[in-house]
N, C-alpha and C positions, 0 to 999 in steps of 0.2 A: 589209151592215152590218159595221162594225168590230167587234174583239176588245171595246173600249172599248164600244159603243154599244151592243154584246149583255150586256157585265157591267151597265150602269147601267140598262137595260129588265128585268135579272132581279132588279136590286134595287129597284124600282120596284114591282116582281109582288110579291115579296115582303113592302113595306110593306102594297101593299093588300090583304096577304093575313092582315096585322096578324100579331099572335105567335106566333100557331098552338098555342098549348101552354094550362095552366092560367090561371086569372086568379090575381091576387097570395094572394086570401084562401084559395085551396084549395092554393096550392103552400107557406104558413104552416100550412096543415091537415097539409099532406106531411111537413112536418116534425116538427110539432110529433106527429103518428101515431108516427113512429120514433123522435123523440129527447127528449122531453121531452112527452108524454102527448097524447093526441088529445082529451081531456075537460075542456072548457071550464064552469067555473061562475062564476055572477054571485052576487053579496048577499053574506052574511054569508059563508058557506061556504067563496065564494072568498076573502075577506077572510083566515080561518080560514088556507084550506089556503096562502096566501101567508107568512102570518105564519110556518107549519110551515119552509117552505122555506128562509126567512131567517133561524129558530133553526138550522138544518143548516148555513146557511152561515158563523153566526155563532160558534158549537160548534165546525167547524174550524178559521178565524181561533184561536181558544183555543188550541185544543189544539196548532195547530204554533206557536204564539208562545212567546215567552219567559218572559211575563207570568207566568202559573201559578208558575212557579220564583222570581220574581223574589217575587210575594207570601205566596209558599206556601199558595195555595188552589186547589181545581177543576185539582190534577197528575191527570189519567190516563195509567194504564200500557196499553200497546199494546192487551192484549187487550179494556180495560174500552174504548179509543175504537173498535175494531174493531165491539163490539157497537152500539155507540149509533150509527154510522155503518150499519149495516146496519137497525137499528128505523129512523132517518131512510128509507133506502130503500125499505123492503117498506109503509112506511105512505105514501107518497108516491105508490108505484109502483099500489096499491089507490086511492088517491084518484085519480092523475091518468091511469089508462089505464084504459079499459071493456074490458066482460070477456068480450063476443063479439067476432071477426073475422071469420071465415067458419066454417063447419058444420064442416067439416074440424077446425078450430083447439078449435070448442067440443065434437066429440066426442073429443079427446085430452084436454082438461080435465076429461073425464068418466072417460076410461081410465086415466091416468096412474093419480089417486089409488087406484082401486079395485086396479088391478096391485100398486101399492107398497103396501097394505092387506093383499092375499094375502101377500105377501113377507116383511112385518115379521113377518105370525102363524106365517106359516111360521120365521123364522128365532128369535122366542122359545123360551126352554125349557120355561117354565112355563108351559102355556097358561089355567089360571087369572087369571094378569099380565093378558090383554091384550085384556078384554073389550069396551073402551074403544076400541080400532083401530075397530073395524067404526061404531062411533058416528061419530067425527070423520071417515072416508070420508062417510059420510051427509050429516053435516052440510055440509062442504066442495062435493063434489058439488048439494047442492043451494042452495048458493049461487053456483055455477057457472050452472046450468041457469036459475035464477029473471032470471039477466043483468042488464045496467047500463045505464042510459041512456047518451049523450053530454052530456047539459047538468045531471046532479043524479050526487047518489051517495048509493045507495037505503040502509037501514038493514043489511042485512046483509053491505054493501061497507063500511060504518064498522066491523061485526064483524072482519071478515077482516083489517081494515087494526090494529085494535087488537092481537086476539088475534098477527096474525104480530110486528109489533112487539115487543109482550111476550117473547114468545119471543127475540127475539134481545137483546133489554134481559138475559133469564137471566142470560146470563155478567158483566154489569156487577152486577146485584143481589146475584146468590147466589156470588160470585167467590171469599169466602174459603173456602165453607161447599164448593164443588166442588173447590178445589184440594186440600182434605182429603181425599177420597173420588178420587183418579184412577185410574182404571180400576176402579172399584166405582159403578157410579150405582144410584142408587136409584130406585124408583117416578116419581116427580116427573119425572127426568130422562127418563125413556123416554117421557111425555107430554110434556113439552118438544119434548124431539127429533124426534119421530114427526110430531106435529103444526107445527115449525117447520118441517121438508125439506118437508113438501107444501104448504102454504101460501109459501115460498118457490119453488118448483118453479112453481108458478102464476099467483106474480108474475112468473117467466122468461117465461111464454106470455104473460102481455098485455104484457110491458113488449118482447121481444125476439124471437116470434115460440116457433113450436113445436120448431125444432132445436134448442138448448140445451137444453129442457127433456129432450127425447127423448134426446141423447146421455147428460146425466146421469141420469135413469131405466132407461137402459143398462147404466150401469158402478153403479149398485146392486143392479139386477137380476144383473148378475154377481158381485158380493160374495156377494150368498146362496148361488146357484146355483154357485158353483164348482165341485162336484164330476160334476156333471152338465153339463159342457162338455167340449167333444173334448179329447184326452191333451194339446194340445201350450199349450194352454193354461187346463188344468184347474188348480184349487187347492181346497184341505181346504175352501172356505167359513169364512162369518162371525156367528156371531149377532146377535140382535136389539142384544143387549148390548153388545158390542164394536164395532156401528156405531153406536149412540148416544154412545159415547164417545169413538171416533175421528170422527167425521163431526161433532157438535155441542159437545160435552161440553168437547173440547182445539181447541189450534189446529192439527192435522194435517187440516182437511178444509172445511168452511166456514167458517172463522173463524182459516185459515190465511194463508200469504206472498199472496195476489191477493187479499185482502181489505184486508190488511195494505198493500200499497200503494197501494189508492184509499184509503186511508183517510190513509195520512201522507203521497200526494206529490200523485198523480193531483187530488184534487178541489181541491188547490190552483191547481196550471194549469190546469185547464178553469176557477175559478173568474177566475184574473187574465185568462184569452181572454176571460171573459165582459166582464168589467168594460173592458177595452180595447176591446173592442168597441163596447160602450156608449156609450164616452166618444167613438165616433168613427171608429176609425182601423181600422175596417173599408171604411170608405167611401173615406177618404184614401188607403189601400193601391189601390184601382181606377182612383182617379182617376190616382193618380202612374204606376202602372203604363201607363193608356191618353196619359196625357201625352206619355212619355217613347218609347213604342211603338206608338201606334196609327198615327202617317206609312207604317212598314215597310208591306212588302208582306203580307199578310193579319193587317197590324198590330193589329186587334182578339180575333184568335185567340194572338198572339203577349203581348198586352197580360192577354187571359186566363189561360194561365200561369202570367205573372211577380205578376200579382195572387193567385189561387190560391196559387201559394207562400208570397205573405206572409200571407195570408188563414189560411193553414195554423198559421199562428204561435200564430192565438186561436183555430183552429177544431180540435176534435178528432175532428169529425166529418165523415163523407165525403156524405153528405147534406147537409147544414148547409152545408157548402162549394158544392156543387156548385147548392144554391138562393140561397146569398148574393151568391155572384157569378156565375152561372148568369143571374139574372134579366136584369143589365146586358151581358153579355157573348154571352151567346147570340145575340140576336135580332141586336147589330152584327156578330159573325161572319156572320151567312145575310145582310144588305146586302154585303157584300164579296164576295160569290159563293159562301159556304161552304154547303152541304145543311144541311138541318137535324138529320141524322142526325150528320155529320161536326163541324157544331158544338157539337152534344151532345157527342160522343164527344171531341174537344177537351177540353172544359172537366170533362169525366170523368178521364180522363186525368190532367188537370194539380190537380184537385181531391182525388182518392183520394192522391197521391202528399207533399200535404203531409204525412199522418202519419209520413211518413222524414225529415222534413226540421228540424235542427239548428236554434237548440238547443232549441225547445221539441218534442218531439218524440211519439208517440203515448203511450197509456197505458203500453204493451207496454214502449218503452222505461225506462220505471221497473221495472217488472217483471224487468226482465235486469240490473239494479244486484242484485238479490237474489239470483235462482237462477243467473247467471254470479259471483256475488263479485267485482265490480269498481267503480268510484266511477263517478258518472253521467258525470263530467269524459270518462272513456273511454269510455263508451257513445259519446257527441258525438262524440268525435276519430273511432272508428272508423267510422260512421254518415255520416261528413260528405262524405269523395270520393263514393262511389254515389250520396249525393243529388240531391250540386250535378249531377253530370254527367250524371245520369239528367232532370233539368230542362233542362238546355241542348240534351240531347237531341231534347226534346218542342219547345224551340224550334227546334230545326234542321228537324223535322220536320212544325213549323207552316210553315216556311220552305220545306219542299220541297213540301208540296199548294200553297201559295201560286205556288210555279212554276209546278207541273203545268197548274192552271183557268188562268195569268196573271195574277191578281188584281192590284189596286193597295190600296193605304191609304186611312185618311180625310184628309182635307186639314187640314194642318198649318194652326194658329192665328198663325204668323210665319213669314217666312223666315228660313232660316237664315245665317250667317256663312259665310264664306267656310271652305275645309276649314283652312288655317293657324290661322285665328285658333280655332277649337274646339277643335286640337288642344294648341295650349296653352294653352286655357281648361283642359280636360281636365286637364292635366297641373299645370296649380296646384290643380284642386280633390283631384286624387290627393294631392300634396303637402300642402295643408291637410290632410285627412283622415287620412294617416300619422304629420301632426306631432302633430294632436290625440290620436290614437291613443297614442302616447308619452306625451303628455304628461298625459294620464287615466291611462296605465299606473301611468309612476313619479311622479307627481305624488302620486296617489292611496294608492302604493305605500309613499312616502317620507312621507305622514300615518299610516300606519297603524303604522311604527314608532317614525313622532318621538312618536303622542300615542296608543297605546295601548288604552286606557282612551277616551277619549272620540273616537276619530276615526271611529266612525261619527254622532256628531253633528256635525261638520267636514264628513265627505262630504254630508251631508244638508244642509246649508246652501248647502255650496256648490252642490249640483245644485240645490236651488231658485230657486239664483240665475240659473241656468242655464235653468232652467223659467220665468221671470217674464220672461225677456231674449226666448227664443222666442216667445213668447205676445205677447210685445209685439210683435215681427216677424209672428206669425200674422195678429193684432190689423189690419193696415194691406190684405191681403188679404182678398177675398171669399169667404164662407162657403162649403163644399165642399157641393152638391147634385148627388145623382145624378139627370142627364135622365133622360126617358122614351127607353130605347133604340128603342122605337118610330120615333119622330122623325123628321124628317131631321135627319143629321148636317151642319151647316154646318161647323164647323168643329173642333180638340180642344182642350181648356184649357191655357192656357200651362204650358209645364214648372216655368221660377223659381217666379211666385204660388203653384202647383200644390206644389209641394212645400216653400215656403215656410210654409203655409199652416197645419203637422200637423206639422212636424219635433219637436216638443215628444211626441210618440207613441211616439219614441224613446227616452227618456229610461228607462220601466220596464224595456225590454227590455234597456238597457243595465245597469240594476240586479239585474235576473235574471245575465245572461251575468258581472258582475263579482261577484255573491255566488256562482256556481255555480263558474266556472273559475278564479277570482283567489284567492276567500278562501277557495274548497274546500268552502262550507259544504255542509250536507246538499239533497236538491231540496226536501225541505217545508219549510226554512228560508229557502231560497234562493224560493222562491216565494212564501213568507211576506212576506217585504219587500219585492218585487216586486210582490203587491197589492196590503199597504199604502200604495206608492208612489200605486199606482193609485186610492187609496180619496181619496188626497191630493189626488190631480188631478182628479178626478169634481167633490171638494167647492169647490175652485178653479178650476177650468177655467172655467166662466161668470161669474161675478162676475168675475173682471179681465180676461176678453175683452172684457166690455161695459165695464167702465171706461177699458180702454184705445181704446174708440171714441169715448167719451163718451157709451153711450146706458145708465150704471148706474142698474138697480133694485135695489139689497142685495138687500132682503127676498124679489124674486122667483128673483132669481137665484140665490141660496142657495138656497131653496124646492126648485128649478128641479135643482139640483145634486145635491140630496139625494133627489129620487126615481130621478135615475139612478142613482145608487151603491144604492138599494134592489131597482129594477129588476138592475140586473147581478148581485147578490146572489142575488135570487130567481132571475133565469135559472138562475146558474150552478146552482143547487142543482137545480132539474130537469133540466140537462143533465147530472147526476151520475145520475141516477135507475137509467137503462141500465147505466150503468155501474158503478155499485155493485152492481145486482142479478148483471150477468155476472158480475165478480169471483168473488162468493159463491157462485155457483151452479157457475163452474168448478171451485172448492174441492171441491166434492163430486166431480168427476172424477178431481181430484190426489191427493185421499184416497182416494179408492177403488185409484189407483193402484199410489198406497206401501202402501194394507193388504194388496190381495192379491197383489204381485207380478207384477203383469201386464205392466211394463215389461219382463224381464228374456223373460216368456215371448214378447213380441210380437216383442223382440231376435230369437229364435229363428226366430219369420212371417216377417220380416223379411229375416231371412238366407237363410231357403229360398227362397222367391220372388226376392230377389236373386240367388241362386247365389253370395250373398258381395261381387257388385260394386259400389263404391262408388256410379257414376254412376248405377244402376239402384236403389242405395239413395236417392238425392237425387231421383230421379225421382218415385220409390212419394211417398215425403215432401210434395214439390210438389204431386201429385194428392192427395192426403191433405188438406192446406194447403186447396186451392182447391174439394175439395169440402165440407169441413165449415164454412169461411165461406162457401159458399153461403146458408147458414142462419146461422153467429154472428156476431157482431160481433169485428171484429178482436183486441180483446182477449181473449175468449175462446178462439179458434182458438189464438194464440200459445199462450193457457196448454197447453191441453189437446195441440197439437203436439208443443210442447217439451217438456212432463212426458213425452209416451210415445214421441217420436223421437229427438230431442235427443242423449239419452246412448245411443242406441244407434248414431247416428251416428258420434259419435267413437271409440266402441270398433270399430262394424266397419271404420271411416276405418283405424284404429292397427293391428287383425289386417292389413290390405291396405296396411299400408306408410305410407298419406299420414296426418302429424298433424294433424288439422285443429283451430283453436282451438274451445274454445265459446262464444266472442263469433261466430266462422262459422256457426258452426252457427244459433245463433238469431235472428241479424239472418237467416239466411237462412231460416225459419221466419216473421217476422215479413212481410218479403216478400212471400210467394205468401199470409199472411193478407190481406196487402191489395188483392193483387191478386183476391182472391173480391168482392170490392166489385166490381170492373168484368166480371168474367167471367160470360157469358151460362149458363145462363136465367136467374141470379136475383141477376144484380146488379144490389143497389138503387141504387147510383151512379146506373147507368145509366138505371135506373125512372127516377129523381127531373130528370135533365136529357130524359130525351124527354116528360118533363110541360110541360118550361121550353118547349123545341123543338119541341113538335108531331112529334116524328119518331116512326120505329118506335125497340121500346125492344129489340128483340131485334136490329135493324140496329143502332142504336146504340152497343150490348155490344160487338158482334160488331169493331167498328171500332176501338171504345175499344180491345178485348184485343190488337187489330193494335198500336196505338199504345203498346202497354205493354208489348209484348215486350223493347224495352228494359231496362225492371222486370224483369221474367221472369230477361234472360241475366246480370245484374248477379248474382245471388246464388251460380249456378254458378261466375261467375267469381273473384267472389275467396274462397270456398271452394280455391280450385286457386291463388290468387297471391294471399296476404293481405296483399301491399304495400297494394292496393287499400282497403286497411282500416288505411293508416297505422301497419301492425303490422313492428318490428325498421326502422325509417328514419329517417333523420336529415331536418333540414327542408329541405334541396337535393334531398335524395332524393324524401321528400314531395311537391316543387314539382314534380319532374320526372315523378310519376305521375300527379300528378295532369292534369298538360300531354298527358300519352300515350295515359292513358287518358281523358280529352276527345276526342280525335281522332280513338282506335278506336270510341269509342259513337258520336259524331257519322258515322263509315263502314258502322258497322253499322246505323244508320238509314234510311242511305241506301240500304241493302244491302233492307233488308227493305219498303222504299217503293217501292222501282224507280224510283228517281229519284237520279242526283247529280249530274253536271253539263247532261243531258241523259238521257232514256228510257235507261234500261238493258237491255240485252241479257241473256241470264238467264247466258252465261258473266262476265258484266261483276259482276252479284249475286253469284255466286259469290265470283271473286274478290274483291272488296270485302268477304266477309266472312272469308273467308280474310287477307285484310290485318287487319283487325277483329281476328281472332284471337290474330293472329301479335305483334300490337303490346301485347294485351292481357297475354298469354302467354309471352313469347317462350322460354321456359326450357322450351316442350312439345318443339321441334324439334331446339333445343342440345341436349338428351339423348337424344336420337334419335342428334346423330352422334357426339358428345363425352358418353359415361357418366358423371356426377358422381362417381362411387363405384365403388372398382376392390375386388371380392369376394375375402376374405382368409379362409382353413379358420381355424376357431372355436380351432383350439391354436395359434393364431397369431395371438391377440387381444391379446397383449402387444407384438407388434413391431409393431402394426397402432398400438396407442395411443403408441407411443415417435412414430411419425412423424406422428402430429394436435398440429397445435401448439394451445399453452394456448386457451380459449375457443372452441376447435372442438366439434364433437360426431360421435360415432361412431355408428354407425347399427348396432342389436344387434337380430338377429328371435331371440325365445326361444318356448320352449315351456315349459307347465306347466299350473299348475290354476289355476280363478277362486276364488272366495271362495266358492262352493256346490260347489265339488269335481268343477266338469267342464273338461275338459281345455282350453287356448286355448292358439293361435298368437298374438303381436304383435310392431310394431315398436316395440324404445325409445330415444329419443335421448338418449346419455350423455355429459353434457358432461365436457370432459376439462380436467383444470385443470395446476398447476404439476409439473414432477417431473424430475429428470434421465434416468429410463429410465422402460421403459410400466407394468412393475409396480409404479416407485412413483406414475404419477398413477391407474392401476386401483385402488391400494390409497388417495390421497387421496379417491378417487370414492367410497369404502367398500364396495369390492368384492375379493371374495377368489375362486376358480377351483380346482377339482381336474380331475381328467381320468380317467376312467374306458372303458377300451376305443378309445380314438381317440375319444370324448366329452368335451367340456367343457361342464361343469356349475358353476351358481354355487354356492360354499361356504358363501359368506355375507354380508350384506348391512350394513352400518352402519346401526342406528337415526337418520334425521333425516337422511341425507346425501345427495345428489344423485342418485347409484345410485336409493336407496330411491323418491327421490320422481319420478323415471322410471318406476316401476312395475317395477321390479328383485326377484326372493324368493330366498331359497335353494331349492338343488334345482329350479331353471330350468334346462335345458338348452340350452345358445346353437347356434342352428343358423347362422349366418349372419353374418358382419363387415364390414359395409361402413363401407371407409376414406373419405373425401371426397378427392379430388384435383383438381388443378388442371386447369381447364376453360378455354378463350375464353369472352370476357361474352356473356351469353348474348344480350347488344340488339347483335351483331352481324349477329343476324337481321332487326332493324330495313332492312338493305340490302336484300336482295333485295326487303323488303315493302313500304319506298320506289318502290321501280325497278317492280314490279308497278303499283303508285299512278300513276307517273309516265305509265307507259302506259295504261291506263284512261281520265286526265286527256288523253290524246291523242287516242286514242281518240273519246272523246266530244265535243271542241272540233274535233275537225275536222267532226263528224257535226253540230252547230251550223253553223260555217262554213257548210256546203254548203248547210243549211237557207236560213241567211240570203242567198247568193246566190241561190236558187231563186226567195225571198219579192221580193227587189230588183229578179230580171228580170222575175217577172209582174207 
């Protein structure tokens, strides 16, 4: 039997072997468990808790519009939307998740409260205060125990949902009456507080599992306990009083920055995904994808991917992904020849990884506009090479199993054109699309200063005109229906009609990217008008699609129109549910952080177990990363990583020489969070696709993490070369990294598959990832033979600075003390500006030098001046001068890693060859 005649009998087994995984309503169950509540109600109730969801949604429409300002009614200031954004949550999160899981889960909901019960009475002064603790354990606890159906929500789940809401309503109610009293609460507040952490703590266990809940019941139990924790990271402890004020009371702790950003950016993008979704162009995104990709060779796994990524666009969730397009995708990968393990892990793979992908990007990245200080605009730029190439990746990679088995495609729905005429089809549609590009730029660009004042109603006119012209194109193609992938496949849907069909789906996200990057605005703004867009085209989109068929019903179609735009609303607001609860509940880890200084003493953990070394610092961090999202949701893990790694990163980075930004630092953080989504035992990625697959979910994992090691070396890497990050490069420059490093990931794929032009040999892996390296890097080997920096004795830091010319910088290791008075080593980069001799640019740098014993020591430092804000003090003592001098570029190294390539490529095509003569004479 043929190669051929054995793939089409394994796909034949497989149909009759049907899907092998869940049916549709229990992998809706799967989701709906994780990400938007497992507890279904009918009648009024549900009615009720829809209408709840659709005030939530409607509440932040409000509050990031403009509107409020413009009338001067219903303005909330941050902290007042913070709290009603969190009463939405915990009253949702009660309503729509039941309150047993497994026995495990419900005796932590038993524990928790009663631990954190002992802890508060312990940490009171007055124990008269706080007779009242030992009650609301009681009570809580046994509304715990009494448990929740799946189809009603009993009376004392209406208590819970109220009472915690209330609580977090506090800070909106009594706002004026607490900002009077800060740091003095009263009575009131310590029943507030007491009873809002555990009633929130327990909406983390149904809504997010028991890790979150546990980590934060951790770092309160260490706030108390302080002094009874080992020396190296003992503290005085905290009263009952000083954690009701820091932790509730102010915005240092749950009602801080990660509540603060699901509340002004976050549950705007998850709400425009939802609505875009809605409207459609989740389907449209699969279909265009297998149009355009399913011919290649394991073109359905290839098609999954590219869909995934756009998929990613609405989806914030790695569940949610991995079943939306999971369902379609999965079952035509195992027709192609793919396992069911390998197809899972495929579409894991490429579904976890949309949350990096530009520009709507995950929660987390709103989160590092705040605690990096920087515009979202940067976040995207820096974000966007590791994405794209971390995807092209996974396609090269679907590319090489597809070698490996031999697979073919699905049978293309035309023949194609001759290669000539495509490739200038090609090149007019590149052209169209660049002219259009331009001419949206400054077209748009040239409205906004000719008209001021009104040319966002100009743009708006015109994109609807824009929007009616598509729709009218849509309009003449047939409606996009997802087959049953079951099926046989006959044949894939034409590309043109296929993307003809939904090009108008474009249109918000084009309004997102020019309100974020063009006009600069804020992301809740920028997403603000971005669903409006979307609310626009829900309420239009069917009424002139039927009338441009001629089969209009006004009345229905409108009807018709306006429960989707309810539906997307209500979605969205439950898919926020998770995610406002995490937020909040990280808060109380961050706060616990900044109260008792545990960052500073972990710095310290940190360092000993490293021995100080950077790479073995990024290590700890990674495993750190990937086991605590074992248990949280992405968003979480970030907070809680970066609050306690983060700064100690770059400070031990800066004692050991290398600057690392902290935009590296927590894209590199956010990373290995998302890689806990695929990483075995308990990523639920992987759960959720061997439900789809029938496969094992622990094979599965196991594959996925193979396939995302790419993910994995990407964070390392441009921590060590932050071109890769778009950081200090001109746009030639950019182009050229981003061309370079495409070629090293796509070798380093190859490298770790054992597969590139043929079976690799393990010195063949090797090297290829040694070229991978060298291409990625190449400034690790140039300084190996050519030293950047020729060492200059510290009294000879003035002839050292005569010879860096202007906008260089000099590389100073001092010594001295930190701000708590213990001694550090670092290195600081001192940019050196105008001067005719070295003491006068030392002295514009606002640096002044004595010399004591053959010691040079700084005299003193300028308020505000470069020096300063290099991390320069008086009385540092400089041990160290390194000059920068002139080097060869360092992608001379590019040659030998060439020439290695070249032979490999030899290598392996002759070991083809011979194959294929062997195959020709039998």
């Amino acid at each position: 039997m043929s190669d051929k005649d054995q793939q089409q009998a394994a796909a034949v087994e497989m149909e009759a072997a049907g899907h092998g995984g869940l049916s549709q309503n229990e992998l809706d169950e799967l989701v709906a468990s994780s990400d938007t509540g497992g507890r279904s109600v009918a009648g009024p109730v549900g009615t009720f808790l829809m209408l709840v969801a659709l005030a939530w949604s409607l509440f932040q429409l409000w509050f990031a519009s403009p509107i409020p300002f413009i009338v001067g009614w219903g303005v909330f200031n941050d902290t007042e939307a913070r709290s009603i954004h969190l009463a939405f949550a915990v009253f949702l999160a009660f309503a729509a998740f039941p309150a047993t899981r497994t026995k495990f889960q419900l005796g932590l909901g038993i524990l928790i409260p009663v631990i954190l019960g002992v802890l508060f009475m312990m940490g009171a002064k007055d124990g008269s205060s706080i007779w009242w603790i030992p009650i609301v354990v009681i009570a809580l606890v046994a509304c715990i125990v009494l448990g929740s159906p799946k189809n009603k929500v009993p009376v004392w789940e209406w208590a819970l949902a109220i009472i915690g809401a209330a609580t977090a309503l506090y800070l909106y109610v009594f706002y004026r009456d607490i900002a009077g009293r800060v740091g003095a609460p009263i009575t009131q507040d310590f029943v507030v507080a007491v009873i809002g952490i555990m009633i929130l703590l327990e909406a983390t266990r149904r809504a997010l599992g028991p890790a979150l809940m546990i980590v934060a019941s951790v770092f309160l139990m260490y706030t108390v306990l302080g002094p009874y924790m080992p020396g190296i990271i003992a503290h005085k402890g905290n009263n009952l009083s000083e954690i009701v004020n820091h932790q509730w009371i102010t915005t240092e702790g749950v009602f801080g920055i990660a509540l603060g950003v699901s509340t002004s950016f976050v549950f705007l993008f998850v709400l425009f995904g939802s609505l875009l979704d809605r409207a459609g162009a989740g389907n449209y995104f699969i279909q265009v994808a297998f149009s355009l990709m399913g011919h290649m060779k394991g073109g359905p796994a290839k098609a999954a991917v590219v869909s995934s990524a756009m998929t990613g666009l609405i989806s914030g969730s790695s569940i949610a992904n991995v079943v939306t397009t999971g369902t379609f995708t999965i079952p035509l990968m195992k027709k192609v020849g793919f396992s069911s393990e390998k197809a899972g892990a495929v579409e894991v793979a490429s579904s976890v990884n949309g949350q990096i992908m530009p520009p709507v990007m995950g929660a987390a990245a709103f989160l590092m506009v705040e605690y990096v200080g920087i515009p979202y605009f940067d976040v995207v730029k820096h974000a966007f090479v590791p994405a794209v190439i971390s995807y092209i990746a996974l396609v090269y990679i679907v590319h090489l199993e597809a070698l490996k088995a031999g697979m073919e495609g699905l049978p293309r729905a035309y023949t194609p054109k001759p290669i000539v005429q495509r490739l200038i089809g090609m090149a007019f549609i590149v052209a169209m699309i660049c002219f259009l590009s331009f001419a949206v730029y400054y077209g748009m660009g040239w409205i906004r200063t000719l008209f001021p004042s009104t040319a966002g109603y100009i743009i708006f006119i015109g994109l609807s005109a824009v929007y009616v012209a598509l729709l009218r194109v849509a309009s003449k193609e047939a409606p996009l229906e997802l087959d049953d992938p079951n099926a046989p496949v006959t044949s894939l849907p034409l590309p043109g009609p296929t993307i003809r069909s939904g090009l108008h789906y474009i249109l918000p996200v084009v309004v997102l990217v020019w309100a974020l990057m063009v006009d600069r605005l804020s992301p809740g703004l920028s997403a603000f008008w971005a669903a409006s867009y979307m609310v626009f085209i829900l309420l239009t989109q069917r009424p002139l699609m039927q009338m441009f068929r001629g089969e209009s019903r006004l009345a229905s179609d409108i009807k018709d129109g306006f429960h989707d735009l309810i539906d997307g609303l209500v979605t969205g607001a439950r898919n926020m549910i998770g995610i406002g609860i995490a937020t909040a509940t990280a808060g109380i880890i961050v706060g616990a952080v900044s109260q008792t200084g545990v960052g500073s003493a972990l710095a310290d953990v940190v360092e000993v177990l490293s021995g100080g070394n950077i790479m073995a610092i990024l290590l700890l961090t990674a495993v750190l990363s990937l086991i605590l999202g074992m248990g949280l949701p992405t968003t979480a893990n970030y907070i809680v990583v970066s609050a306690l790694l983060a700064p100690v990163i770059v400070t031990l980075g800066q004692q050991n020489g290398l600057i690392v930004p902290l935009i590296a630092v927590h894209l590199f953080v956010f990373y290995f969070g998302i890689m806990a989504d695929v990483t075995p035992p308990v990523g639920l990625a992987s759960f959720a696709a061997a439900a789809v697959s029938g496969g094992d979910p622990i094979k599965t994992g196991v594959i996925a993490f193979f396939y995302s090691l790419r993910t994995a070396a990407l964070p390392f890497l441009f921590i060590f070369n932050t071109e890769l990050l778009l950081m200090n490069v001109t746009i030639a420059q950019g182009i050229f990294v981003f061309v370079v490093a495409t070629i090293a990931m796509l070798l380093f794929a190859a490298a770790t598959q054992g597969w590139f032009l043929a079976k690799n040999k393990v010195y063949e892996s090797i090297a290829l990832l040694l070229i991978a390296f060298t291409l990625f890097r190449p400034g690790f080997w140039m300084d190996m033979v050519f030293p950047p920096y020729s060492e200059e004795a510290p009294t000879e830091i003035a002839a050292a600075a005569e010879d860096v010319p202007a906008g260089d910088e000099l590389r100073l290791r001092v010594s001295g003390v930190n701000d708590l008075g213990d001694p550090i080593e670092f290195v600081a980069l001192l940019p050196i500006g105008e001067g005719a001799t070295g003491e006068e640019k030392l002295e514009n740098a606002g640096l002044a030098f004595r010399t004591e014993e053959d010691k040079m020591f700084i005299d003193d430092v300028a308020y505000g001046s470069v020096a300063s804000d290099a991390g320069l003090d008086w009385d540092q003592e400089v041990l160290r001068v390194l000059k920068p001098v002139s080097t060869p570029s360092k992608y001379l190294m590019f040659i030998p890693a060439l020439l290695l390539l070249a032979l490999v490529v030899f290598l392996q095509r002759g070991r083809n060859e011979k194959s294929a003569r062997q195959k020709a004479a039998a």
